[in-house]
NUMARLUM-501466 format. One record per residue (C-alpha): x, y, z; residue number from 1; residue in one letter. Coordinates in Angstrom, 3 decimals, decimal comma. Example, Ala and Ser with C-alpha at 12.3 -4.5 7.8 and 13.67 -1.06 7.14 Angstrom:
residues 2
<east:12,300&north:-4,500&up:7,800&num:1&residuo:A>
<east:13,670&north:-1,060&up:7,140&num:2&residuo:S>
END
This chain:
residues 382
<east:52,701&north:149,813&up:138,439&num:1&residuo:X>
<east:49,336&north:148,982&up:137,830&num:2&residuo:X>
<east:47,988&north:146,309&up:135,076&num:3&residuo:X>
<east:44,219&north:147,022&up:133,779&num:4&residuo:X>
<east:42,669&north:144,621&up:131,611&num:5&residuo:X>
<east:40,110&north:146,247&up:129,714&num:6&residuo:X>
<east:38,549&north:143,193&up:128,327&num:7&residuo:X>
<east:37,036&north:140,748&up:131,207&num:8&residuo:X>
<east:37,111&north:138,140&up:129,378&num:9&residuo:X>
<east:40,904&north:138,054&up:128,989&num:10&residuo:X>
<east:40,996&north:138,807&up:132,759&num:11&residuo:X>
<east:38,980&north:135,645&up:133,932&num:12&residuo:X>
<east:41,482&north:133,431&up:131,599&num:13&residuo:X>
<east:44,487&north:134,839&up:133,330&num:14&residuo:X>
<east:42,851&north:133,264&up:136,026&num:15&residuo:X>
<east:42,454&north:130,593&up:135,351&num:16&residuo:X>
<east:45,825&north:129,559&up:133,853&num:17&residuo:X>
<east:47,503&north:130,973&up:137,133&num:18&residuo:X>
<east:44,823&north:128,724&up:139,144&num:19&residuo:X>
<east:46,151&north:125,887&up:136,898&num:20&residuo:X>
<east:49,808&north:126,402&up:137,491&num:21&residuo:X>
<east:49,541&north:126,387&up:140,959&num:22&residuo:X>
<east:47,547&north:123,163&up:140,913&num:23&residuo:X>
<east:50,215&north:120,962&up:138,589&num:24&residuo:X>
<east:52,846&north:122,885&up:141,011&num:25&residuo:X>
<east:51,524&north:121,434&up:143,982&num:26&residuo:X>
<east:50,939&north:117,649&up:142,621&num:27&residuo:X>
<east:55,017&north:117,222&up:141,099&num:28&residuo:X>
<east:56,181&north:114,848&up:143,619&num:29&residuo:X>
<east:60,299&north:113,748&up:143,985&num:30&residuo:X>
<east:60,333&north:109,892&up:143,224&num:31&residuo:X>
<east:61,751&north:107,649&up:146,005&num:32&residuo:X>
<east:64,423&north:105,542&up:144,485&num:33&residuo:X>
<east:64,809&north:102,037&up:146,093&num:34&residuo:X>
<east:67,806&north:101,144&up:148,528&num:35&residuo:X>
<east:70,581&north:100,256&up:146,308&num:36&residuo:X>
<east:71,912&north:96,636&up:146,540&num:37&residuo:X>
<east:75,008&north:96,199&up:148,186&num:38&residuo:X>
<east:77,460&north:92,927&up:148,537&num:39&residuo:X>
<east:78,162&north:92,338&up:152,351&num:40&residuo:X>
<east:80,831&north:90,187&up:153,718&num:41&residuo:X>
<east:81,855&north:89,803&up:157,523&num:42&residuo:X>
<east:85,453&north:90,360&up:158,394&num:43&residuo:X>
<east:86,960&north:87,198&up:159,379&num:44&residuo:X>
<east:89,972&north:86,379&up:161,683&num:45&residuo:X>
<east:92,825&north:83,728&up:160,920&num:46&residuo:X>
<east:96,539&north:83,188&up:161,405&num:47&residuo:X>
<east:98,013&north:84,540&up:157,952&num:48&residuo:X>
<east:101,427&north:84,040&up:156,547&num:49&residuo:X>
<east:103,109&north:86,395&up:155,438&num:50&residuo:X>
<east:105,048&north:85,836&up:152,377&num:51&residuo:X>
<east:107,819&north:87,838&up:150,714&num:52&residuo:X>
<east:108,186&north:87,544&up:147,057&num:53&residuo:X>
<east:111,831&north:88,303&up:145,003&num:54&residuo:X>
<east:112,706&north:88,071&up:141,382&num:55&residuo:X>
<east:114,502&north:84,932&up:140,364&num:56&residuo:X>
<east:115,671&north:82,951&up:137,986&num:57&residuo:X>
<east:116,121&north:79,294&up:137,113&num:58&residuo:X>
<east:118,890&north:77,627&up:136,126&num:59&residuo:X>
<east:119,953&north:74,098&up:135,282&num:60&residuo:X>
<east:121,564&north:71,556&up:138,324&num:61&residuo:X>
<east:124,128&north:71,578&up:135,688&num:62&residuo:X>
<east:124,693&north:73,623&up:132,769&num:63&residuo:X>
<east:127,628&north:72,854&up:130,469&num:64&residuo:X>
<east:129,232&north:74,290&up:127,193&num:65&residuo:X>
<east:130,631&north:71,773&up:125,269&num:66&residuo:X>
<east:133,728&north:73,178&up:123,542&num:67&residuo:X>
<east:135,040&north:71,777&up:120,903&num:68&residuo:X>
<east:139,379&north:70,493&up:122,465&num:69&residuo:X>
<east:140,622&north:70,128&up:118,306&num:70&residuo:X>
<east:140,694&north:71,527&up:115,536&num:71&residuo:X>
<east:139,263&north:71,012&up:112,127&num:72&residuo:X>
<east:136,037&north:70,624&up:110,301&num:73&residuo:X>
<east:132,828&north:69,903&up:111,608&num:74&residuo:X>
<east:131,585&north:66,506&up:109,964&num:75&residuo:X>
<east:128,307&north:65,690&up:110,694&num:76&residuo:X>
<east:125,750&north:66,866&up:113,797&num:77&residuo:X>
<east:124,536&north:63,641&up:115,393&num:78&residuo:X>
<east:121,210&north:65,257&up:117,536&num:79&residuo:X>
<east:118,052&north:66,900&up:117,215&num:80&residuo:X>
<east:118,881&north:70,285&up:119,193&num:81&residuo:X>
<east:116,042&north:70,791&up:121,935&num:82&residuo:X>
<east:116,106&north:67,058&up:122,387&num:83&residuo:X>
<east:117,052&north:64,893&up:125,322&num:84&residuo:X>
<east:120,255&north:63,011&up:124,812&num:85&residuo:X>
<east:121,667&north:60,520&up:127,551&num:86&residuo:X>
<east:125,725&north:60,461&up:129,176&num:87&residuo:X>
<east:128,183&north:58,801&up:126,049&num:88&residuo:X>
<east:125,899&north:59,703&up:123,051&num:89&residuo:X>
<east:127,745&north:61,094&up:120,292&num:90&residuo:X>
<east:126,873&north:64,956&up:119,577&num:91&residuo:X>
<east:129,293&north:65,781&up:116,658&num:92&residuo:X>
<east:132,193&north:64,592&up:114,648&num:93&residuo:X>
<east:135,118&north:66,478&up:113,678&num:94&residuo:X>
<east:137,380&north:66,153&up:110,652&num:95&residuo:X>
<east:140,170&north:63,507&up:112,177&num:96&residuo:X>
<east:142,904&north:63,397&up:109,221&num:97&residuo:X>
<east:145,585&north:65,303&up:110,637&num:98&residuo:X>
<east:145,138&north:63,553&up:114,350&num:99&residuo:X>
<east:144,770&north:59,963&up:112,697&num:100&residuo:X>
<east:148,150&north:61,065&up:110,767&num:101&residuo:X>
<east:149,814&north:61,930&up:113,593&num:102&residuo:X>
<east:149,268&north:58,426&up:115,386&num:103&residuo:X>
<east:150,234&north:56,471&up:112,974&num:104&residuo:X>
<east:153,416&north:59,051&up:112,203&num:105&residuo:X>
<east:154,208&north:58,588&up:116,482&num:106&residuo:X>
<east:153,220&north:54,698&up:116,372&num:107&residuo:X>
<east:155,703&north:54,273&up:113,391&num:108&residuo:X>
<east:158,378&north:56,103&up:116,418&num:109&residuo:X>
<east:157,215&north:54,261&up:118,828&num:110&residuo:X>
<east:158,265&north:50,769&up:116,811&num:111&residuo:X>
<east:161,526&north:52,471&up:115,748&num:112&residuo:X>
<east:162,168&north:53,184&up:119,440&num:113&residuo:X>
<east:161,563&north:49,718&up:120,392&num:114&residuo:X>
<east:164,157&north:48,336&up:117,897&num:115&residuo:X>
<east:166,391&north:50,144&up:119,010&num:116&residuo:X>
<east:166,046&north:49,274&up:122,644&num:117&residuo:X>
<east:166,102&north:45,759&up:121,629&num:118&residuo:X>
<east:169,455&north:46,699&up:119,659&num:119&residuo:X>
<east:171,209&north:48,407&up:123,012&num:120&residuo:X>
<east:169,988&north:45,810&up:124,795&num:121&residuo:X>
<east:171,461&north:42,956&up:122,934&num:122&residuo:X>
<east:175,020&north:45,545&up:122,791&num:123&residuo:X>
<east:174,597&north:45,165&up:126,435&num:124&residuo:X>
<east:174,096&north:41,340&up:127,181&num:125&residuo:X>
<east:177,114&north:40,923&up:125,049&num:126&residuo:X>
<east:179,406&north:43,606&up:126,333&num:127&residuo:X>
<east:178,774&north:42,729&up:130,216&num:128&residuo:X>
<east:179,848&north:39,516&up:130,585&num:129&residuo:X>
<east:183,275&north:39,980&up:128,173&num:130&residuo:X>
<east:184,336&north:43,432&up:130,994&num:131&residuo:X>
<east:183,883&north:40,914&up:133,518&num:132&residuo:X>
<east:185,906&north:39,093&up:131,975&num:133&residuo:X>
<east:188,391&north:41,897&up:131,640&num:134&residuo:X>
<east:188,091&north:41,265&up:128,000&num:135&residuo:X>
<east:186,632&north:44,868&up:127,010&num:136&residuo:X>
<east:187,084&north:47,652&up:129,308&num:137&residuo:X>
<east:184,683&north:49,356&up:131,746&num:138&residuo:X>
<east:184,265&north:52,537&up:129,647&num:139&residuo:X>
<east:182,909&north:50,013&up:127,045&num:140&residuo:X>
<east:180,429&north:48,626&up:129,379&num:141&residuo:X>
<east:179,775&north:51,975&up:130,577&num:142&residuo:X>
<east:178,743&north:53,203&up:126,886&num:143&residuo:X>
<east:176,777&north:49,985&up:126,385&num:144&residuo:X>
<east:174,250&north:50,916&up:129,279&num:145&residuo:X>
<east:173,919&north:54,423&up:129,094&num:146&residuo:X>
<east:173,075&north:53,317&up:125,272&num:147&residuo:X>
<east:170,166&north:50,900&up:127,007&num:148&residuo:X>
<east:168,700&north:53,195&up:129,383&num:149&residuo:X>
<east:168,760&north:56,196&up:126,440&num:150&residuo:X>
<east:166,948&north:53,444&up:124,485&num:151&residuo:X>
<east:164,278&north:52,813&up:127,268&num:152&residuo:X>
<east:163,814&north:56,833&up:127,725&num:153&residuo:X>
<east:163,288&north:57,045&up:123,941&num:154&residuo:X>
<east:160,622&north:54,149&up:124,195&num:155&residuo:X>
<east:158,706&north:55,831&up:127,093&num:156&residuo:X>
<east:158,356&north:58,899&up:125,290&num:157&residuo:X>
<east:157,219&north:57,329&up:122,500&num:158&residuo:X>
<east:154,526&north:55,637&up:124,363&num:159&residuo:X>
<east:153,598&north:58,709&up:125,209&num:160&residuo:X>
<east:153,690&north:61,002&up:122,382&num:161&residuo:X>
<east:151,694&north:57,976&up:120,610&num:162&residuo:X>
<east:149,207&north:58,269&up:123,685&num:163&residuo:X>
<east:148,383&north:62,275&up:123,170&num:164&residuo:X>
<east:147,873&north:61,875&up:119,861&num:165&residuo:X>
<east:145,315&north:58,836&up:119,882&num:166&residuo:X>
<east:143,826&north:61,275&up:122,869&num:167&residuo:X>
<east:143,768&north:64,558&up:120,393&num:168&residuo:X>
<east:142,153&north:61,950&up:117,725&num:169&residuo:X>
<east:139,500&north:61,109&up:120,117&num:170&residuo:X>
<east:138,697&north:64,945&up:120,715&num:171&residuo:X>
<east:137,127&north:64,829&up:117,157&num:172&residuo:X>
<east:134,478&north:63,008&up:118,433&num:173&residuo:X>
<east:132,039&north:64,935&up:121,140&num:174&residuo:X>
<east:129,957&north:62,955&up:123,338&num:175&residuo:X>
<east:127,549&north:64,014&up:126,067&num:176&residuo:X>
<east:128,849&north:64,232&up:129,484&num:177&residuo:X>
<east:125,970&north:63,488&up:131,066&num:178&residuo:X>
<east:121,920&north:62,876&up:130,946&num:179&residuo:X>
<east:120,545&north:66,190&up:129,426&num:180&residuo:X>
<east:118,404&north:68,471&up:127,328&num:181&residuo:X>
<east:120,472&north:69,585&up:124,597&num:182&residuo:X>
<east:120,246&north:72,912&up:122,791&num:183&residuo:X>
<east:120,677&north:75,117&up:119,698&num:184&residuo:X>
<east:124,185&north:73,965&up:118,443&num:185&residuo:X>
<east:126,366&north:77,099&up:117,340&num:186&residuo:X>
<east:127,960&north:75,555&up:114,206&num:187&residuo:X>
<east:126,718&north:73,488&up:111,356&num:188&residuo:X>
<east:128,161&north:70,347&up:109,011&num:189&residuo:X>
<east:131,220&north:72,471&up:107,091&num:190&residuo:X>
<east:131,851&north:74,812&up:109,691&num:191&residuo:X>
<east:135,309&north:75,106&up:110,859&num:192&residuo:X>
<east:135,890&north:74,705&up:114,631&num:193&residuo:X>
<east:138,780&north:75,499&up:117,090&num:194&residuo:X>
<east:139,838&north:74,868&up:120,642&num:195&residuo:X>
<east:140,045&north:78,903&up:121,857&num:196&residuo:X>
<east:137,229&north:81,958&up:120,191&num:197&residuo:X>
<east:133,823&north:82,072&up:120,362&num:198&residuo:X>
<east:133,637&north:79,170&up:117,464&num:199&residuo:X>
<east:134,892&north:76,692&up:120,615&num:200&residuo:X>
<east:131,352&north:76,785&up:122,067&num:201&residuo:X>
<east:129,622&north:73,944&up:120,519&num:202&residuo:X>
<east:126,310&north:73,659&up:122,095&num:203&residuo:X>
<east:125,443&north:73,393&up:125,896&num:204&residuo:X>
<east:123,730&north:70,754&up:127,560&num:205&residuo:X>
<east:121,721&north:71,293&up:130,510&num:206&residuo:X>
<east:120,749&north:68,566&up:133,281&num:207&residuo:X>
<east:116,660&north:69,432&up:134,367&num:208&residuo:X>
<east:115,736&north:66,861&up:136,630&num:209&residuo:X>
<east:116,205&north:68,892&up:139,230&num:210&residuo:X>
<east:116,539&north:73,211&up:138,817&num:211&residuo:X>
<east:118,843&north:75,463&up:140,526&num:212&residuo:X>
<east:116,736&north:78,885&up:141,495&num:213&residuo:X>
<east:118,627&north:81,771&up:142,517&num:214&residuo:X>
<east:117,401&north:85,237&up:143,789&num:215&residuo:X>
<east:118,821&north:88,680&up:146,054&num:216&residuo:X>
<east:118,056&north:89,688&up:149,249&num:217&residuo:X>
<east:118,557&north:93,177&up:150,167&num:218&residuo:X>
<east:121,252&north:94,145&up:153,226&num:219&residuo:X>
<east:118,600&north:95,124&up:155,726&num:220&residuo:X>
<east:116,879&north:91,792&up:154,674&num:221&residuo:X>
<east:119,726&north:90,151&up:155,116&num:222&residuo:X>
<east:120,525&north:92,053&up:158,736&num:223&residuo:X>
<east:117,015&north:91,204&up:159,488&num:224&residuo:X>
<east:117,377&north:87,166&up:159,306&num:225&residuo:X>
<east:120,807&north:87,601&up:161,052&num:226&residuo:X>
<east:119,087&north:88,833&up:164,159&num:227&residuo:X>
<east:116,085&north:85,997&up:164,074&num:228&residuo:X>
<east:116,534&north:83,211&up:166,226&num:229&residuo:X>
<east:117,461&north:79,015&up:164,932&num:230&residuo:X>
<east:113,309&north:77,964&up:165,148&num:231&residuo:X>
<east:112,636&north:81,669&up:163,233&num:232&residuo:X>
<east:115,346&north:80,552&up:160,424&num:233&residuo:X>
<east:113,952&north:77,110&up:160,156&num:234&residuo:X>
<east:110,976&north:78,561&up:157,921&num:235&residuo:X>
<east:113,350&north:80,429&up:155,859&num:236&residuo:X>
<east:115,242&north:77,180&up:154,274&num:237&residuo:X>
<east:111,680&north:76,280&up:152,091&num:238&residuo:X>
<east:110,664&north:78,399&up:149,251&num:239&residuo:X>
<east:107,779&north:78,653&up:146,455&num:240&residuo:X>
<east:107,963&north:79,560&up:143,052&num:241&residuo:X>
<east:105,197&north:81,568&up:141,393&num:242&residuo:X>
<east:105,246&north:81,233&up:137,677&num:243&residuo:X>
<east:105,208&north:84,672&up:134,828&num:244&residuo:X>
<east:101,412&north:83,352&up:134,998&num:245&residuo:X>
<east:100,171&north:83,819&up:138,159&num:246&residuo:X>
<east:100,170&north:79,785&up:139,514&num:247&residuo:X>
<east:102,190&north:78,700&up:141,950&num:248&residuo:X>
<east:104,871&north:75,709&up:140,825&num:249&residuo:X>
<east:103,895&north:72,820&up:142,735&num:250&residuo:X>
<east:107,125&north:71,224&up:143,878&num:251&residuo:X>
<east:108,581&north:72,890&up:147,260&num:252&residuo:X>
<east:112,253&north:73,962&up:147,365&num:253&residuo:X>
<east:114,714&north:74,096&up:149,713&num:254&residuo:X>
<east:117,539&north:76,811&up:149,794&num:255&residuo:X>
<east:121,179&north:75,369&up:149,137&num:256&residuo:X>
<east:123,777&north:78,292&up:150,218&num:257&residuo:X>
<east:124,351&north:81,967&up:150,488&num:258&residuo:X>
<east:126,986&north:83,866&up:148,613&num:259&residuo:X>
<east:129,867&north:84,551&up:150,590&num:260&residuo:X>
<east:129,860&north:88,191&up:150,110&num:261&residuo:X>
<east:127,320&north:90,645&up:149,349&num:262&residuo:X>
<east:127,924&north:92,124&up:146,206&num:263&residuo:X>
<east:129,349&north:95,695&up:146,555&num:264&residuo:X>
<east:127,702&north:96,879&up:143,154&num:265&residuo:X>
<east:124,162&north:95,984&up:143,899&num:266&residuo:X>
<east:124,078&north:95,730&up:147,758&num:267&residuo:X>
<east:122,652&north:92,563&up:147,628&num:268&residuo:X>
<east:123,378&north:88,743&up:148,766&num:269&residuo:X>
<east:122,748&north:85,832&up:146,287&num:270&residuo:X>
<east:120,892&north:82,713&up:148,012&num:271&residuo:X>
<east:119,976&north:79,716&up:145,522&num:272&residuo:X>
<east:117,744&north:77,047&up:146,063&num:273&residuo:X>
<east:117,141&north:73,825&up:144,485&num:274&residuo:X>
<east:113,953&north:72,583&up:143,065&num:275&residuo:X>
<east:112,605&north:68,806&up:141,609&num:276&residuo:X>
<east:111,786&north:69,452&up:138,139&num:277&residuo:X>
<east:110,018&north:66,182&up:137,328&num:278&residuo:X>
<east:107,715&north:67,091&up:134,467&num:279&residuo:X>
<east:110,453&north:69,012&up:132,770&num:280&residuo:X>
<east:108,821&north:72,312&up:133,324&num:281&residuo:X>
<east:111,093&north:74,645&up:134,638&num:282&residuo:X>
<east:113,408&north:75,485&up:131,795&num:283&residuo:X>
<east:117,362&north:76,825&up:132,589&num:284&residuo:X>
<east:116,819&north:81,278&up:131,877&num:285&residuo:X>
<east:113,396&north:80,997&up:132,757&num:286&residuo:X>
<east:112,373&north:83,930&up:135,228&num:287&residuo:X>
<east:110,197&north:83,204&up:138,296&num:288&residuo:X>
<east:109,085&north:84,741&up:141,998&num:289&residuo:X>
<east:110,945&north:83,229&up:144,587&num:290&residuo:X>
<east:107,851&north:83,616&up:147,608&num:291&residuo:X>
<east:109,960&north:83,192&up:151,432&num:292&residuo:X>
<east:107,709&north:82,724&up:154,269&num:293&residuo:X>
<east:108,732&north:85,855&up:156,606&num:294&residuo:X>
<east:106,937&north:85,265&up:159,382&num:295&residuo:X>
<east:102,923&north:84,803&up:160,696&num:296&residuo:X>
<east:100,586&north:87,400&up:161,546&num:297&residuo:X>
<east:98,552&north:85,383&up:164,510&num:298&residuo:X>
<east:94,816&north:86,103&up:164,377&num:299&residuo:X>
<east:94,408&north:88,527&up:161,679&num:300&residuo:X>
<east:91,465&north:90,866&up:160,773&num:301&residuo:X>
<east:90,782&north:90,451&up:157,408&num:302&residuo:X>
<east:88,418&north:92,064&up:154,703&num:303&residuo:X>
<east:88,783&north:92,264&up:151,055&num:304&residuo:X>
<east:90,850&north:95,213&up:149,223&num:305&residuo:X>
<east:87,639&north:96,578&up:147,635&num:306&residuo:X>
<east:85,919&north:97,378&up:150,955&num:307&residuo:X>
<east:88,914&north:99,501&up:151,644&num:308&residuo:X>
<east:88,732&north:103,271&up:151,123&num:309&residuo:X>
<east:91,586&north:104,748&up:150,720&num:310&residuo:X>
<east:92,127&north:108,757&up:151,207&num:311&residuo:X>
<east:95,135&north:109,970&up:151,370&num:312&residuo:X>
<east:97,252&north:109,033&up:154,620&num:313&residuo:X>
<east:93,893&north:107,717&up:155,553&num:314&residuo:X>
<east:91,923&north:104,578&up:155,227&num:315&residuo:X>
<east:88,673&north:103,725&up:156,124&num:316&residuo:X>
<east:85,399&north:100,614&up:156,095&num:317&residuo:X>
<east:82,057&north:101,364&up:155,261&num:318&residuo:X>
<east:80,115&north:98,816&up:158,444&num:319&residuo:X>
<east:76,621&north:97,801&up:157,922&num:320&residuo:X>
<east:74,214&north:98,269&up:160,850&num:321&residuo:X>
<east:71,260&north:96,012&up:161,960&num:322&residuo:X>
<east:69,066&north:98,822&up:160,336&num:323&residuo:X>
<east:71,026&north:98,160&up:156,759&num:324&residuo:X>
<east:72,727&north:101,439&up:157,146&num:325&residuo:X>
<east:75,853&north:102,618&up:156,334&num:326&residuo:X>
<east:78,478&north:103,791&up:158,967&num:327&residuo:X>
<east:81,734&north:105,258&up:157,706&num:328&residuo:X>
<east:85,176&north:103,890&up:160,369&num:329&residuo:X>
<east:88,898&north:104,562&up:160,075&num:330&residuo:X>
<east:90,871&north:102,049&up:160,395&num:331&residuo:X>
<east:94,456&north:101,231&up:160,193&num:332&residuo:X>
<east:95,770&north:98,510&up:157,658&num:333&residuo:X>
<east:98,277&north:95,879&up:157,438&num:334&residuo:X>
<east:99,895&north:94,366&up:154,393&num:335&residuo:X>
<east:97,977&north:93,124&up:152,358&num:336&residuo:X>
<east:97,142&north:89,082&up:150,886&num:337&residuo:X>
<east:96,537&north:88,396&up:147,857&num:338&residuo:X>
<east:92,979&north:90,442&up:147,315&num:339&residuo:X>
<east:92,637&north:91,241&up:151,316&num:340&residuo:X>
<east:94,004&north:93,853&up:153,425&num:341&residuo:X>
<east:94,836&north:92,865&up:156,984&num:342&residuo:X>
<east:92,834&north:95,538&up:159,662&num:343&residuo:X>
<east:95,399&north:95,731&up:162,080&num:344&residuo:X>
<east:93,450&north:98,666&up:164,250&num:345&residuo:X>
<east:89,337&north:99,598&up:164,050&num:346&residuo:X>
<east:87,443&north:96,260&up:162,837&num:347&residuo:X>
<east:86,612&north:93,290&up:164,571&num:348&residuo:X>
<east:86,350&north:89,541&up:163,507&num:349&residuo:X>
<east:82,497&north:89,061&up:162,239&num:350&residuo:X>
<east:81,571&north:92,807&up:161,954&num:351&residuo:X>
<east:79,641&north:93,366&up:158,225&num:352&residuo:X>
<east:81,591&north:95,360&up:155,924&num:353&residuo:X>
<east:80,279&north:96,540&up:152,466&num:354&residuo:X>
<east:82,222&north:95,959&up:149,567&num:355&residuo:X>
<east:81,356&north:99,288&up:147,572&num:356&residuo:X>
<east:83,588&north:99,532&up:145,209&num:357&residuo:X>
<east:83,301&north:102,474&up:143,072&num:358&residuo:X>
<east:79,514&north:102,489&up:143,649&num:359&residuo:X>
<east:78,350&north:106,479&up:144,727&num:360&residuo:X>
<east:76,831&north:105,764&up:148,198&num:361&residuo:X>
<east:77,942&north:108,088&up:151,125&num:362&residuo:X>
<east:77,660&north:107,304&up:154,889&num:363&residuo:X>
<east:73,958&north:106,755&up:156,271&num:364&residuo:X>
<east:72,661&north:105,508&up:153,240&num:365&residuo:X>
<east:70,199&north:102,527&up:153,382&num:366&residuo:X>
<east:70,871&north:99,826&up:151,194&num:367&residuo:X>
<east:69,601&north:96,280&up:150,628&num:368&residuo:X>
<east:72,117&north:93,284&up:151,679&num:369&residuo:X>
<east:73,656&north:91,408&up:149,455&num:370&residuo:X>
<east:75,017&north:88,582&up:151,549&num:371&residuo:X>
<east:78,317&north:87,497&up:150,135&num:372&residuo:X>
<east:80,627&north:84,537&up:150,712&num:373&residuo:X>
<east:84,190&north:85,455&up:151,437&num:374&residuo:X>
<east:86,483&north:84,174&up:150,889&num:375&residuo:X>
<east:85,558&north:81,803&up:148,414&num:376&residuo:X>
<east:86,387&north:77,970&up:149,156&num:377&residuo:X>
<east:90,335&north:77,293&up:147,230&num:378&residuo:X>
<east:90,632&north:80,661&up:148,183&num:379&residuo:X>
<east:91,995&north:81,501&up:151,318&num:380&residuo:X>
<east:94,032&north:84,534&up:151,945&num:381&residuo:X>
<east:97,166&north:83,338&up:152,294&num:382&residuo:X>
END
């Protein structure tokens, strides 16, 4: 179809506007954005340990309930719970009428039982030397001693019925067994105590100077450190704690004992170390990480966990050419340490590796380097 313009003038300004368009076409230019900056590290190579890490928990060297061994009314509380209270200080007294009336009721036996041994022996002095005599006969003597040796039985047992009950009157006084933190105490001044029930439970006093720490290992785990040799085992008797923050306690421990059994309900075997506790900080129910050097990975590859992609069943480095260009390589990883993944196949010590992150930059890109120290100095993998 044809288009006639009848007016020239409208013709000539088609024209031109089309003579314009193609001029502003041909000048629009695509902007060249700048090489994006990068952080570059270079892999490095080391021995690492490797660590294994297993929920634990602290408990006290010792921990003791004191239970209360009478009966009667508590009296008066004689600490400040939380506190530290030393062997021999007194915790609480108990209401001691009833055991300081029964002393004086077996002491008051115990004299009667003397008096008459006294008596029987007297009978005796005086009947022994008259059936020697033939004067009385030897049924009478006979009588007389089995009346002094009834007399001595009496006395012994009254010795030691007084003896239990000035040991029952010292039950109403509790002292510390031993050097301790104390804590909450279950009953208060006016509460009634007894020796059996779950009134009998006083308090409990733990000793912190040094910690018990005890954590399971699995049965493979525990098939696995059967099989290592004596040297291999050596590194297995020293163990780290790391704290519910992050830090690692400072004070080394050194593993005690096994279990003698592994426990059929869980699978797993019980191993408990000990710990110094000097500052007081590890507190009996407090949960930790027991960390167990499992062995050393000699000469390891390492780079951190961000300049790992990960896709799938595959994982792969981004490696930065003399040119500042980007080169995509599979590699194979190890476990990892801390923030680093050990390169167990595809990466060698010193080769530049870009730490990306979630940046969108895709193989054969040019960037700008971003030298970058790593790892940091306090901060070795480990």
């Amino acid at each position: 179809m044809k288009i006639f313009f009848r007016d020239s003038k409208v013709h000539v300004v088609m024209v031109l506007m089309a003579s314009s368009c193609l001029t502003s076409c041909k000048r629009t230019e695509v902007p060249v954005l700048p090489p994006a900056k990068v952080n570059v590290i270079k892999a490095v190579q080391q021995d690492v340990p490797l660590h294994e890490d297993f929920v634990a928990q602290v408990y006290g060297q010792s921990d003791v309930d004191i239970r209360s061994r009478s009966e009667g009314w508590v009296t008066s509380v004689n600490f400040k719970e939380g506190s530290m209270v030393k062997k021999g200080d007194l915790l609480y007294v108990i209401d001691d009428v009833q055991y300081q009336t029964r002393v004086d009721r077996e002491a008051s036996a115990l004299t009667s039982a003397q008096t008459e041994l006294v008596r029987a022996q007297n009978e005796l002095s005086r009947v022994k030397p008259l059936a020697e005599m033939n004067a009385l006969s030897k049924k009478d003597l006979d009588n007389a001693t089995a009346s002094f040796e009834a007399a001595k039985a009496h006395v012994r047992a009254a010795e030691a019925s007084l003896q239990n009950a000035k040991i029952e009157l010292g039950y109403t006084r509790v002292y510390a067994p031993f050097n301790g933190i104390v804590g909450i105490s279950n009953v208060r001044v006016g509460d009634y105590t007894s020796r059996a029930g779950s009134n009998s439970i006083l308090t409990t006093i733990s000793s912190i100077g040094a910690v018990r720490v005890r954590f399971q290992i699995s049965e493979r785990e525990y098939l696995r450190i059967s099989k290592l040799s004596q040297s291999e085992r050596q590194n297995l008797r020293y163990v780290k704690l790391v704290l519910a923050d992050g830090s690692i306690y400072p004070e080394q421990g050194e593993v005690n004992f096994a279990d003698r059994e592994i426990d059929p309900s869980t699978g797993t075997l019980t191993i408990e170390a000990s710990f110094p506790n000097p500052t007081g900080l590890l507190r009996p129910g407090l949960y930790v990480k027991a960390r167990v050097l499992v062995s050393t990975f000699p000469k390891a590859v390492l780079v951190p966990q961000r300049a790992v992609m990960q896709l799938q069943t595959l994982s792969q480095v981004f490696t930065v050419t003399d040119s500042s260009t980007l080169k995509a390589r599979v590699v194979e990883v190890g476990a990892k340490i801390n923030d680093a993944w050990i390169i167990t196949k595809g990466l060698e010590p010193g080769e530049r590796v870009a730490v990306i992150g979630t940046a969108a930059i895709t193989p054969n890109s040019k960037i700008e380097v971003v030298e970058m120290a790593w790892p940091e100095k306090n901060q070795q993998p480990q």
